[in-house]
DSSP file (Angstrom, degrees, kcal/mol; ACC not computed):
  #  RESIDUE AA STRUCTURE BP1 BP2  ACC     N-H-->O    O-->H-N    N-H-->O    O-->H-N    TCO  KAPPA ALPHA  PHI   PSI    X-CA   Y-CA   Z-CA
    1    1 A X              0   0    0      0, 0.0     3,-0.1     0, 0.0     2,-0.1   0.000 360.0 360.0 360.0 129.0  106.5  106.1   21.6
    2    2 A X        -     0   0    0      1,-0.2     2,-0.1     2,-0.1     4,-0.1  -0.417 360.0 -85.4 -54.3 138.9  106.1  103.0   23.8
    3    3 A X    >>  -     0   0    0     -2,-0.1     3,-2.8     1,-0.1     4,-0.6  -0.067  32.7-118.3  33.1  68.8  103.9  102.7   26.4
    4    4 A X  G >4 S+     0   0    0      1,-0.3     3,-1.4     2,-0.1    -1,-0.1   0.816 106.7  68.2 -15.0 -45.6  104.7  104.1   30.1
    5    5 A X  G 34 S+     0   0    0      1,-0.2    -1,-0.3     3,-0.0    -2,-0.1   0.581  91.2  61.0 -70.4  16.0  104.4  100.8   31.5
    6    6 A X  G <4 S+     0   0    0     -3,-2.8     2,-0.7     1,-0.1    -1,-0.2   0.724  74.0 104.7-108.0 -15.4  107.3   99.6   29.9
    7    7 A X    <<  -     0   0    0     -3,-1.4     2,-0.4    -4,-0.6    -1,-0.1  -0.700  58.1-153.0 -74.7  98.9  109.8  101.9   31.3
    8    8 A X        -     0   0    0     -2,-0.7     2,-0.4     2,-0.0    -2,-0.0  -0.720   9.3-157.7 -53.1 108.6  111.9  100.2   33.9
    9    9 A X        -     0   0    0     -2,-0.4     2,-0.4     2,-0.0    -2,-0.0  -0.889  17.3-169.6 -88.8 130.6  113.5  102.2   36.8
   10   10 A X        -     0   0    0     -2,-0.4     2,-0.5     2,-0.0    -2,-0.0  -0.836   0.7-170.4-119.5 127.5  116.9   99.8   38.2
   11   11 A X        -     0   0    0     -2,-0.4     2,-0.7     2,-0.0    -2,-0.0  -0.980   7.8-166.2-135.6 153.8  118.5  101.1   41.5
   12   12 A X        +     0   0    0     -2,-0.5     2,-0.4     2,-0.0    -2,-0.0  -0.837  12.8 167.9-137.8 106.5  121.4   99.4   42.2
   13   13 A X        -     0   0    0     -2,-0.7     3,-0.1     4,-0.0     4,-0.0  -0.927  33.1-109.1-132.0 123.1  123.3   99.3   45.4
   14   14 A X    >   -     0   0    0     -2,-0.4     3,-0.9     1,-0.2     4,-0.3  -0.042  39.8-110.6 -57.0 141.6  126.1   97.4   47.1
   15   15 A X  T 3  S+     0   0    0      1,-0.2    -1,-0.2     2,-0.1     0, 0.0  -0.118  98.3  14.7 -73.0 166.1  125.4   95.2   49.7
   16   16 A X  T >> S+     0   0    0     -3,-0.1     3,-3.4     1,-0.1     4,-1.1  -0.008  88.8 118.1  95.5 -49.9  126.5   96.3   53.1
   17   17 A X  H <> S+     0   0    0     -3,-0.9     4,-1.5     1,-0.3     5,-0.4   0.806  78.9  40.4 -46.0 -45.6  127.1   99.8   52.0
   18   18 A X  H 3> S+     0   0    0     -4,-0.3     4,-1.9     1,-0.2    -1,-0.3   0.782 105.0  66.1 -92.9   7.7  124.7  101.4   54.2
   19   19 A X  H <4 S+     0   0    0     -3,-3.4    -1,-0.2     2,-0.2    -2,-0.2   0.899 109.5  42.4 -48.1 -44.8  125.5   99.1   57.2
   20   20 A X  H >X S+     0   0    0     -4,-1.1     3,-3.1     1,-0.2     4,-1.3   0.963 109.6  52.2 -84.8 -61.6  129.0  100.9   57.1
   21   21 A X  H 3X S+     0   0    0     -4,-1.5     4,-2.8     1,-0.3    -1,-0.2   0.726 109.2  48.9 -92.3 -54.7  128.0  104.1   56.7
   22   22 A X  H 3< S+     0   0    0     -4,-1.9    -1,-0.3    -5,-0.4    -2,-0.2   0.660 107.0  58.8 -54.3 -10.9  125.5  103.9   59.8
   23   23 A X  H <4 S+     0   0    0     -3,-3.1     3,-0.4    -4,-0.2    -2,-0.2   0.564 117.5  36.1 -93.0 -27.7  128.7  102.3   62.0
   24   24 A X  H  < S+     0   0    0     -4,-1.3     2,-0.5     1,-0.3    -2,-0.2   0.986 120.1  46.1 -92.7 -39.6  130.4  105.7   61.1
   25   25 A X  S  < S+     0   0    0     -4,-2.8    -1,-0.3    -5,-0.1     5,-0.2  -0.352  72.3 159.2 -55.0  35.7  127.5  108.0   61.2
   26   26 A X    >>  -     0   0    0     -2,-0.5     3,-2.2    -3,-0.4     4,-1.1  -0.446  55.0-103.3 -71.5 140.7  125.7  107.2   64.4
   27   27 A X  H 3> S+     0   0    0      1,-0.3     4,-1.4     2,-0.2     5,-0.2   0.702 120.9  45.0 -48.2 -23.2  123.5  109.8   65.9
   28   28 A X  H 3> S+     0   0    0      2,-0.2     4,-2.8     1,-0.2    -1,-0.3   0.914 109.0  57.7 -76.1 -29.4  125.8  111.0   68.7
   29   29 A X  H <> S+     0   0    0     -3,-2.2     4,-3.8     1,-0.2    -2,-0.2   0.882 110.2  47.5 -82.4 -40.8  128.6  111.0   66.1
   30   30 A X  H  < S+     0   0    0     -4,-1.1    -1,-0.2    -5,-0.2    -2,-0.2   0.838 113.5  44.3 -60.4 -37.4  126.1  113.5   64.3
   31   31 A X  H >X S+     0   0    0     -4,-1.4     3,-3.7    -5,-0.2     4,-1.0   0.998 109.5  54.8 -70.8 -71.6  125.4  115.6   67.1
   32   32 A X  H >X S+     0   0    0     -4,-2.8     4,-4.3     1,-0.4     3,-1.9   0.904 110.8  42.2 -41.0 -66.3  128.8  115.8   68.2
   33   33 A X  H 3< S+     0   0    0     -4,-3.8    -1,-0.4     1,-0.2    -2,-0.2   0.247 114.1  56.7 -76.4  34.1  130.4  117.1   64.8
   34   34 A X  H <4 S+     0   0    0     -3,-3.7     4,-0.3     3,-0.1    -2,-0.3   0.469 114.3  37.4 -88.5 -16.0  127.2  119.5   64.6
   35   35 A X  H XX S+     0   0    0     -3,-1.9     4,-2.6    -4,-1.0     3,-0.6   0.860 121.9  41.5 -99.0 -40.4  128.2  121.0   68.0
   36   36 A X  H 3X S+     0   0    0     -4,-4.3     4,-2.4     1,-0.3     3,-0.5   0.988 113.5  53.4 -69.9 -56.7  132.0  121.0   67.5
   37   37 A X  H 3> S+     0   0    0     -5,-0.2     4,-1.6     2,-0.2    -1,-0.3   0.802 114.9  51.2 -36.0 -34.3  131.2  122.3   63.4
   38   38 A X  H <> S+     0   0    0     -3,-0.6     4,-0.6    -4,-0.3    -1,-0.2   0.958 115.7  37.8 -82.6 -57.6  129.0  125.3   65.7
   39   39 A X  H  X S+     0   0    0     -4,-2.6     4,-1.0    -3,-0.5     3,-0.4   0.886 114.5  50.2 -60.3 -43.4  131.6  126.0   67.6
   40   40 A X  H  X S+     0   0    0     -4,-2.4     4,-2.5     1,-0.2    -2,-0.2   0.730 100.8  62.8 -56.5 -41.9  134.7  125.8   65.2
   41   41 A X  H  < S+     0   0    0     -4,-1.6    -1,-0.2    -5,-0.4    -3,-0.1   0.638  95.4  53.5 -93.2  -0.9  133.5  128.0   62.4
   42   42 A X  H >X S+     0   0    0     -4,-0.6     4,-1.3    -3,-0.4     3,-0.7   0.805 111.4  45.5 -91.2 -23.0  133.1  131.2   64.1
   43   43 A X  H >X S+     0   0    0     -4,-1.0     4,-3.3     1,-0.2     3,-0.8   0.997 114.2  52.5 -64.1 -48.5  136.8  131.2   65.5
   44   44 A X  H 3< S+     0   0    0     -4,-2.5    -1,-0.2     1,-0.3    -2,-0.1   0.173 111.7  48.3 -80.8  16.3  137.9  130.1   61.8
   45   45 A X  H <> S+     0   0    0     -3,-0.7     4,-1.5    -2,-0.1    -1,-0.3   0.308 107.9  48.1 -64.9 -48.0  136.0  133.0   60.7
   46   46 A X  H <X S+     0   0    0     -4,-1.3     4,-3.0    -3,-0.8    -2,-0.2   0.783 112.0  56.8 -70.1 -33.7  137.3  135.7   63.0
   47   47 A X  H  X S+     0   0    0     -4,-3.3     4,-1.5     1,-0.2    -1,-0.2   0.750 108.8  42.5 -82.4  -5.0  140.7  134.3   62.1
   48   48 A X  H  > S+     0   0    0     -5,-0.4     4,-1.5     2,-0.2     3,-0.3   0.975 117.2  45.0-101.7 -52.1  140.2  134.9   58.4
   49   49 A X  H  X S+     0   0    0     -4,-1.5     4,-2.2     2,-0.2    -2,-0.2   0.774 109.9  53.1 -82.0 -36.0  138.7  138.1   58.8
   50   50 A X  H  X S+     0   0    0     -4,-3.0     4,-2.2     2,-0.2    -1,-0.2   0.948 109.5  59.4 -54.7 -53.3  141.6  139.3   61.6
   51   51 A X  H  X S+     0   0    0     -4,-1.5     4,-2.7    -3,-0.3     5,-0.5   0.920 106.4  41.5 -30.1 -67.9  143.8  138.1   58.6
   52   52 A X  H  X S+     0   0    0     -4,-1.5     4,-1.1     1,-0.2     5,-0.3   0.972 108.4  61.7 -66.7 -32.0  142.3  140.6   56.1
   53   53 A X  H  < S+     0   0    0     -4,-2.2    -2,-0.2     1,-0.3    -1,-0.2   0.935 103.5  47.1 -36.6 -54.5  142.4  143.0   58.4
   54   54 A X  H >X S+     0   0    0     -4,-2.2     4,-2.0     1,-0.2     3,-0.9   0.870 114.0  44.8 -61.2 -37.0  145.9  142.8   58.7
   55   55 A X  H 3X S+     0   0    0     -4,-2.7     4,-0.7     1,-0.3    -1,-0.2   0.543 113.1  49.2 -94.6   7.3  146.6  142.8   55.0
   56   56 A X  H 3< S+     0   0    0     -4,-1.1    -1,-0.3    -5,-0.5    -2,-0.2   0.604 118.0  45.2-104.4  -2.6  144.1  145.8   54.2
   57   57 A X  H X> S+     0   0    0     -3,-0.9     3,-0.6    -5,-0.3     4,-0.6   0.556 113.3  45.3-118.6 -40.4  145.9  147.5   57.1
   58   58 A X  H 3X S+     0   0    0     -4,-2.0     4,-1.7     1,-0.3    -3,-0.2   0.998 117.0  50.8 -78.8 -46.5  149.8  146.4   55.8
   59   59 A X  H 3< S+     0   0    0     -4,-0.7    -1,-0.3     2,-0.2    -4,-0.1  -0.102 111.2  48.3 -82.3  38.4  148.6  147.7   51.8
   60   60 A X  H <4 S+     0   0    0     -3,-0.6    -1,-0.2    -2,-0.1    -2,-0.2   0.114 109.3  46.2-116.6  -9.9  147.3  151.1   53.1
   61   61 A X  H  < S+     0   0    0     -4,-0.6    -2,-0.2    -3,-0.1     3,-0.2   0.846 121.8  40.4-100.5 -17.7  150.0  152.0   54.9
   62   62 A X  S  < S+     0   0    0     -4,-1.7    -3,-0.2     1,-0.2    -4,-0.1   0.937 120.6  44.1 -88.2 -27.8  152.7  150.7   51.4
   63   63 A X  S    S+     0   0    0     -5,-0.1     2,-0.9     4,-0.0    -1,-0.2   0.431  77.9 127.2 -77.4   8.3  150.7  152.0   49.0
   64   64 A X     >  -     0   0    0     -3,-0.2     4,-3.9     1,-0.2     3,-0.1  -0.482  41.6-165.7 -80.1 123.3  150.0  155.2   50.6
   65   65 A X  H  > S+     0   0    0     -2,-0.9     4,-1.3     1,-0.2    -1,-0.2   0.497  84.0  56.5 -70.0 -13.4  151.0  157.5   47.9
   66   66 A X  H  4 S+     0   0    0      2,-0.2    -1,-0.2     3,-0.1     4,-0.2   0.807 113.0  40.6 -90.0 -32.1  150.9  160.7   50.5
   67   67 A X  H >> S+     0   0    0      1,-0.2     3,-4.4     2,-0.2     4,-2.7   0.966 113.6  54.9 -80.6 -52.1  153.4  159.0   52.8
   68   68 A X  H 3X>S+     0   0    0     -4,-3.9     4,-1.2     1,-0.2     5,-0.9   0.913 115.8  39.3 -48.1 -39.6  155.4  157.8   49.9
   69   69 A X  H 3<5S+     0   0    0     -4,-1.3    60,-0.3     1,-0.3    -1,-0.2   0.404 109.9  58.2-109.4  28.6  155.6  161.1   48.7
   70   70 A X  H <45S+     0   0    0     -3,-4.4    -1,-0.3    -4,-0.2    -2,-0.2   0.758 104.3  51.2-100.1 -37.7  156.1  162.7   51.9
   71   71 A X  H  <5S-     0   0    0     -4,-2.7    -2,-0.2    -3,-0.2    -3,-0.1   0.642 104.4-141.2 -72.3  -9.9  159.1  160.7   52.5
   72   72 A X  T  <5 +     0   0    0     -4,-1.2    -3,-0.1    -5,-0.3     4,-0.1   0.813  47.0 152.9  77.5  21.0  160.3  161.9   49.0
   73   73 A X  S   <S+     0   0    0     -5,-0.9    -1,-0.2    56,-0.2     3,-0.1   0.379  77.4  40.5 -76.1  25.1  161.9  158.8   47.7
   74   74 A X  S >  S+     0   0    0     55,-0.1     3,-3.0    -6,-0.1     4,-0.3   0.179  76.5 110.7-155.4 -11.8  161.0  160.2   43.7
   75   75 A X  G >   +     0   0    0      1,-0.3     3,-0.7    54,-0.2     4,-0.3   0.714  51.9  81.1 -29.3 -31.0  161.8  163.6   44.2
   76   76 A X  G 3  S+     0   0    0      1,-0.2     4,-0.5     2,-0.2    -1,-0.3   0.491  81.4  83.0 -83.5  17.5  165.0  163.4   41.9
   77   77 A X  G <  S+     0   0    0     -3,-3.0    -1,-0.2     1,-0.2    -2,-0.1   0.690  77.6  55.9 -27.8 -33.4  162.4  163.8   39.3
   78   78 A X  S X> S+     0   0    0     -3,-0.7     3,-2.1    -4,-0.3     4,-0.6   0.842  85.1  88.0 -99.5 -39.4  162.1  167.1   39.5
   79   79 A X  G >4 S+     0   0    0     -4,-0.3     3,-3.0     1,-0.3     4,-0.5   0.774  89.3  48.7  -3.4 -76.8  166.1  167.7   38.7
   80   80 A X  G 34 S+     0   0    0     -4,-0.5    -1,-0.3     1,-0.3    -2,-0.1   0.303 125.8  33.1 -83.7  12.4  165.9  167.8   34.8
   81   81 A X  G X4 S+     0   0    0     -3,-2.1     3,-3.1    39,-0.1    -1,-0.3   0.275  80.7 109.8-115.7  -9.4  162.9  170.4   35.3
   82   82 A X  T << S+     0   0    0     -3,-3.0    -2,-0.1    -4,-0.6    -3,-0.1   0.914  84.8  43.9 -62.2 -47.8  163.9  172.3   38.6
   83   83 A X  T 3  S+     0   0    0     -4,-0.5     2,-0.4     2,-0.0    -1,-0.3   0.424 101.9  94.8 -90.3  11.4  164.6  175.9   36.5
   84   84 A X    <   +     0   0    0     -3,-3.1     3,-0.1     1,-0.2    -3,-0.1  -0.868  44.8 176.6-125.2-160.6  161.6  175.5   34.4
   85   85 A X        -     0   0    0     -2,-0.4     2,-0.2     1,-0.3    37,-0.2   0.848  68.0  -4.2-110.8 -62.9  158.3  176.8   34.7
   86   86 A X  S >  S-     0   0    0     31,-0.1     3,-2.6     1,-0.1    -1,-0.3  -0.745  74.1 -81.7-133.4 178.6  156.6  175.4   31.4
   87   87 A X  G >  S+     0   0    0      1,-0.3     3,-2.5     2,-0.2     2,-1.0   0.953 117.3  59.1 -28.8 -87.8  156.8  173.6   28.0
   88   88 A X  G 3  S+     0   0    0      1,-0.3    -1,-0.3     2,-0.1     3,-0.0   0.020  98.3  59.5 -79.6  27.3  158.0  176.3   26.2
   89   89 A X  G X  S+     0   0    0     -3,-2.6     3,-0.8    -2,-1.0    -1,-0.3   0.381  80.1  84.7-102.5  17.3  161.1  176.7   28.3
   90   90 A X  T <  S+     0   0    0     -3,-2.5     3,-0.5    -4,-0.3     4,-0.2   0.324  77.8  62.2 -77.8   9.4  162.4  173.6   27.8
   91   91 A X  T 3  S+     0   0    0      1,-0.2    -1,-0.2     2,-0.1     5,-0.1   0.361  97.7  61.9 -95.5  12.2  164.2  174.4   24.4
   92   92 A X  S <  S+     0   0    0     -3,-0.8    -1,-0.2     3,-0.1    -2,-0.2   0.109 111.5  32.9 -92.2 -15.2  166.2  176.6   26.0
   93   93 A X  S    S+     0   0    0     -3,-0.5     2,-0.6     1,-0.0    -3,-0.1   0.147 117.8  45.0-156.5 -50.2  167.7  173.9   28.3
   94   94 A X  S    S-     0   0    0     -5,-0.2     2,-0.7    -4,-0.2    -1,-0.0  -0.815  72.9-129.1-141.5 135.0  167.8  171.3   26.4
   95   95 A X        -     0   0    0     -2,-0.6     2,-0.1    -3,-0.1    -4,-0.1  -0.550  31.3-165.4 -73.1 101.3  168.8  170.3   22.7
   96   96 A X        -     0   0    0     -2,-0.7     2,-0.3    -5,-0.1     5,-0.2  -0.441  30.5 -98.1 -75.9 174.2  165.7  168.2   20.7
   97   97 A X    >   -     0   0    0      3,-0.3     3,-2.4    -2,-0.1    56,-0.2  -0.639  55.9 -77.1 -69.5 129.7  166.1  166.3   17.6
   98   98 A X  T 3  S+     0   0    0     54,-0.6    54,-0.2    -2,-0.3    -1,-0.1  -0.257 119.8   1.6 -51.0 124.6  165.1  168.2   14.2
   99   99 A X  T 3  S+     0   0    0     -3,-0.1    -1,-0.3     1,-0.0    -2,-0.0   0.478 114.4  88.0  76.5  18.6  161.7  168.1   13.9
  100  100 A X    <   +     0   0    0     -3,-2.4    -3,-0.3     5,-0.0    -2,-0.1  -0.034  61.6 117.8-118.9  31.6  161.1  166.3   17.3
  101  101 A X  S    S-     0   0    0     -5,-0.2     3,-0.4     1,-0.1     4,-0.2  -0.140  88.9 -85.5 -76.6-171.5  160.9  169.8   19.8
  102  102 A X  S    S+     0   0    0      1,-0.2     3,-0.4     2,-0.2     8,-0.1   0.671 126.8  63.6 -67.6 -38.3  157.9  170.8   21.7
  103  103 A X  S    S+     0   0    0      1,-0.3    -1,-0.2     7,-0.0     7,-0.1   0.987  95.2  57.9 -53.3 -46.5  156.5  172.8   18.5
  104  104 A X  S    S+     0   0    0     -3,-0.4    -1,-0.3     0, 0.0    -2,-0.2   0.527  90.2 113.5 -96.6  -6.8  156.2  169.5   16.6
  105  105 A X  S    S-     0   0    0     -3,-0.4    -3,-0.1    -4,-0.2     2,-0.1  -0.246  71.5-109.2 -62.3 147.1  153.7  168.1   19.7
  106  106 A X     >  -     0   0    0      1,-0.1     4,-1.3     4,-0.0    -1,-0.0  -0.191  37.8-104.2 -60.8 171.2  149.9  167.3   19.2
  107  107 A X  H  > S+     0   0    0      2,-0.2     4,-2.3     3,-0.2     5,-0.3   0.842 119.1  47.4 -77.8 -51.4  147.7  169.7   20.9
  108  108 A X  H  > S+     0   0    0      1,-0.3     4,-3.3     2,-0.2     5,-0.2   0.949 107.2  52.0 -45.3 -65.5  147.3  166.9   23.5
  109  109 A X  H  4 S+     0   0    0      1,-0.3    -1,-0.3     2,-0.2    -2,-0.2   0.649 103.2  55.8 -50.6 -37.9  150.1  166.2   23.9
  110  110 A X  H >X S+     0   0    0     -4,-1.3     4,-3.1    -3,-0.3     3,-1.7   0.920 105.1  50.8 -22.9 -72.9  151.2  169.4   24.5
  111  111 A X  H 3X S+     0   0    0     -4,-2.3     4,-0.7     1,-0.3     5,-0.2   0.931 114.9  48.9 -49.7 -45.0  148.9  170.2   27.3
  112  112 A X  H 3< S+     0   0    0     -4,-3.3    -1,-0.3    -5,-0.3    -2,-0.2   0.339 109.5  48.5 -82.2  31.7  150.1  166.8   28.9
  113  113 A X  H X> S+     0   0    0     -3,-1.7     4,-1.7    -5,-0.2     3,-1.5   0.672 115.7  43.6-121.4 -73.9  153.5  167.3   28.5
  114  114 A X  H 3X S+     0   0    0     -4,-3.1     4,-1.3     1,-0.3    -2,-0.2   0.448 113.4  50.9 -71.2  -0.7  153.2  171.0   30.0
  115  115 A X  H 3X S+     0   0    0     -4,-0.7     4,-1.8     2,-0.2    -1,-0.3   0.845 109.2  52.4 -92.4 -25.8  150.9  169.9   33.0
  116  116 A X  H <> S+     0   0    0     -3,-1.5     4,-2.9    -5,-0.2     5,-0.5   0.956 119.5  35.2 -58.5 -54.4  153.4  167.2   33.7
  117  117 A X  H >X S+     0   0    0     -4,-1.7     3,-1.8     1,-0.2     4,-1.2   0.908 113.7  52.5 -54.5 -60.4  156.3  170.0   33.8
  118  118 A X  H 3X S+     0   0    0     -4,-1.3     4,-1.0     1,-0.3    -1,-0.2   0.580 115.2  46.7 -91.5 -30.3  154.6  172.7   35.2
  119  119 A X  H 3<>S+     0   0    0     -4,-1.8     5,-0.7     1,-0.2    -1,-0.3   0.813 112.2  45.4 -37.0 -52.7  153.6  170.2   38.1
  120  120 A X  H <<5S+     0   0    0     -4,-2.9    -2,-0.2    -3,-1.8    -1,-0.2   0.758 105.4  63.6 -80.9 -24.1  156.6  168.7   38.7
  121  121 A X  H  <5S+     0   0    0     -4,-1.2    -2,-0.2    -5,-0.5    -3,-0.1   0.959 114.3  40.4 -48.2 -84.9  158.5  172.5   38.7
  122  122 A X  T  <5S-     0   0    0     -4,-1.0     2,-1.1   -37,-0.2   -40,-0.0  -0.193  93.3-102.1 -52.7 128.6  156.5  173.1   41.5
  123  123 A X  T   5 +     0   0    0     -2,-0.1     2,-0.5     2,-0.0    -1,-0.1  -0.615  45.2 175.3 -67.2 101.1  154.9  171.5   45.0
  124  124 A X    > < -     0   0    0     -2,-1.1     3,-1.3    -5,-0.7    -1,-0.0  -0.887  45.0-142.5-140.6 153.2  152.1  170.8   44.4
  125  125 A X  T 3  S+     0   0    0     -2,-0.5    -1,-0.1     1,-0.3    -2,-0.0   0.427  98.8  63.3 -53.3 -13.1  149.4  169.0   46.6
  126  126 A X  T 3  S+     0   0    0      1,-0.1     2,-0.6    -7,-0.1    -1,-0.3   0.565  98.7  64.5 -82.8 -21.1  147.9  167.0   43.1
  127  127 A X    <   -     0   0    0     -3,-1.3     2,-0.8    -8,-0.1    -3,-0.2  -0.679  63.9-165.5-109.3 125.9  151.0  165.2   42.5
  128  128 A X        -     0   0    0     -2,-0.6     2,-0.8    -5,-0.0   -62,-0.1  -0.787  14.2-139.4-116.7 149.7  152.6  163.0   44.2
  129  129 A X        +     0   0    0     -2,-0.8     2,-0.3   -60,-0.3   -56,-0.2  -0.607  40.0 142.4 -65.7 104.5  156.1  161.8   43.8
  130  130 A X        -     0   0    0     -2,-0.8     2,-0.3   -56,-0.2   -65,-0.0  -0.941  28.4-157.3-140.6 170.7  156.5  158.1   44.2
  131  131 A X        -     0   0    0     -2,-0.3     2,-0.5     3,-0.0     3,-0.1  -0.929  19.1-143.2-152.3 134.6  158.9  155.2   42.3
  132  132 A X        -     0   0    0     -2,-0.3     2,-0.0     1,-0.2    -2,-0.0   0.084  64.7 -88.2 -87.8  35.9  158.4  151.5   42.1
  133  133 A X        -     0   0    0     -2,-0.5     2,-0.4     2,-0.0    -1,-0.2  -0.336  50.6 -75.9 107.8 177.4  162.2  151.0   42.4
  134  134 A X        -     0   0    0     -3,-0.1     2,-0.3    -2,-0.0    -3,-0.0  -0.965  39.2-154.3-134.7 153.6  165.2  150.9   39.7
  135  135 A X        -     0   0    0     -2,-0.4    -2,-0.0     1,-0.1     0, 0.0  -0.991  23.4-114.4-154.0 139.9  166.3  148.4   37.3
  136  136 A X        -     0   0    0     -2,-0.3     2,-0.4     1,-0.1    -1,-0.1   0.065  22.1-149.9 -42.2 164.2  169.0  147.1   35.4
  137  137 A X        -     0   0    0      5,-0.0     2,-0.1     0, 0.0    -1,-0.1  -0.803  27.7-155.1 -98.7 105.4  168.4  147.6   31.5
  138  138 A X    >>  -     0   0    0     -2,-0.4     4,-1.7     0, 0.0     3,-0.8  -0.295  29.2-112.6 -76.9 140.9  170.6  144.1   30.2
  139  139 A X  T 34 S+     0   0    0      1,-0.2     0, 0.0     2,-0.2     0, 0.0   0.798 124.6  60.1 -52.1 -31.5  172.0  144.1   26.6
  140  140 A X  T 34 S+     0   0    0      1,-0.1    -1,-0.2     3,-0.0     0, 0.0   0.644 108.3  40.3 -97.4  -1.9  169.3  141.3   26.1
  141  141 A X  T <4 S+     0   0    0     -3,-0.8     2,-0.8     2,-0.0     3,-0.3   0.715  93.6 107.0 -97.4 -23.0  165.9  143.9   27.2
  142  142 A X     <  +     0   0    0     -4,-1.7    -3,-0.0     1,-0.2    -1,-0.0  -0.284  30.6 141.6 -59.4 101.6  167.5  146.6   25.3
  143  143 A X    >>  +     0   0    0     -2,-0.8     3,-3.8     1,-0.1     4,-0.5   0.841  55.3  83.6-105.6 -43.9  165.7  147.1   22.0
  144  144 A X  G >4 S+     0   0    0     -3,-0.3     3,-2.2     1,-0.3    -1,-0.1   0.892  94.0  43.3 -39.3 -54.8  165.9  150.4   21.8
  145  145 A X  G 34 S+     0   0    0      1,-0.2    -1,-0.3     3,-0.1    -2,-0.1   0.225 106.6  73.4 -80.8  38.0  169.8  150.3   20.1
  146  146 A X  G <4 S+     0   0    0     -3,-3.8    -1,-0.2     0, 0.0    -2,-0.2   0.313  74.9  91.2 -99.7 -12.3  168.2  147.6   18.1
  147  147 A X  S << S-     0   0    0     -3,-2.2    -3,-0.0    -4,-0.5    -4,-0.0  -0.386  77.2-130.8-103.1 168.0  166.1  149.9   16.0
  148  148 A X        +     0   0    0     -2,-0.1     2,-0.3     2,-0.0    -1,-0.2   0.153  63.8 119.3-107.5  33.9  167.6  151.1   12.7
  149  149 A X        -     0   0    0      0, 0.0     2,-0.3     0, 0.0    -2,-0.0  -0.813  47.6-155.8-104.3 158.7  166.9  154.8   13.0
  150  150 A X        -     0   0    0     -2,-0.3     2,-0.5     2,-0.0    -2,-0.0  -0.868  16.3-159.2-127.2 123.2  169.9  157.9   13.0
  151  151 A X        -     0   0    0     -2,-0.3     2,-0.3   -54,-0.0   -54,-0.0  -0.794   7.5-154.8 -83.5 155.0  168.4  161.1   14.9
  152  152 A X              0   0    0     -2,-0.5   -54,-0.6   -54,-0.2    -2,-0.0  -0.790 360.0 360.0 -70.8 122.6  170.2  164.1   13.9
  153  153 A X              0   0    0     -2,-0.3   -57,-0.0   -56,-0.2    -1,-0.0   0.341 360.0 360.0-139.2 360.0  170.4  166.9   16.1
């Protein structure tokens, strides 16, 4: 390795440059946008914060899931369930496919199938009804009569 003293530092600057930069900067010029900057950023701060305010204010009152489901827009839910109770009256009511009924269910599945009815049968204060809207099903999203299986029933 050479030597320290042989290592050159080059600083290299255009002339003039800090001429202009002191004709734009001048010390009042500094003072002035430190006072106005003092002043400016706590209104543009209140306004941003008044801003969330508003929108933390406008998404608790549309996603609240107790007013949606006090106003009951998801309610016809409850139709294809209204006369039962549990799981195991729904063969009774309605016709499955061989070897697809309520019998044929996981144990899991079971339970979540029958808390889901037995919920929806009923008011109760753990569920709430809500629905993000309805929409068309097109010939071109429609996979489902794409698929190459025959149920039976």
């Amino acid at each position: 390795m050479p030597p320290a003293d042989l290592y050159v530092t080059a600083l290299v600057k255009a002339r003039g440059s800090s001429r202009l930069l002191a004709k734009i900067l001048t010390p009042e010029r500094i003072k002035t946008l430190g006072i106005w900057y003092q002043r400016v950023t706590p209104i543009i701060g209140t306004a941003i914060g008044f801003l969330m305010l508003v929108l933390i204010l406008v998404d608790s009152i549309s996603n609240n899931w107790a007013i949606l489901d006090y106003c009951g827009n998801a309610v016809h839910f409850r139709t294809p369930v209204a006369r039962v109770k549990t799981s195991d009256d729904l063969p009774s009511i309605y016709t499955f496919a061989k070897g697809y009924g309520i019998a044929n269910l996981s144990n899991i599945g079971y339970w979540m199938n029958d808390f889901g009815i037995q919920n929806l049968a009923k008011s109760s204060p753990a569920v709430y009804f809500i629905t993000a809207g309805s929409y068309t099903v097109g010939s071109m999203i429609n996979f489902v009569a794409r698929l190459p299986i025959r149920i039976t029933m």
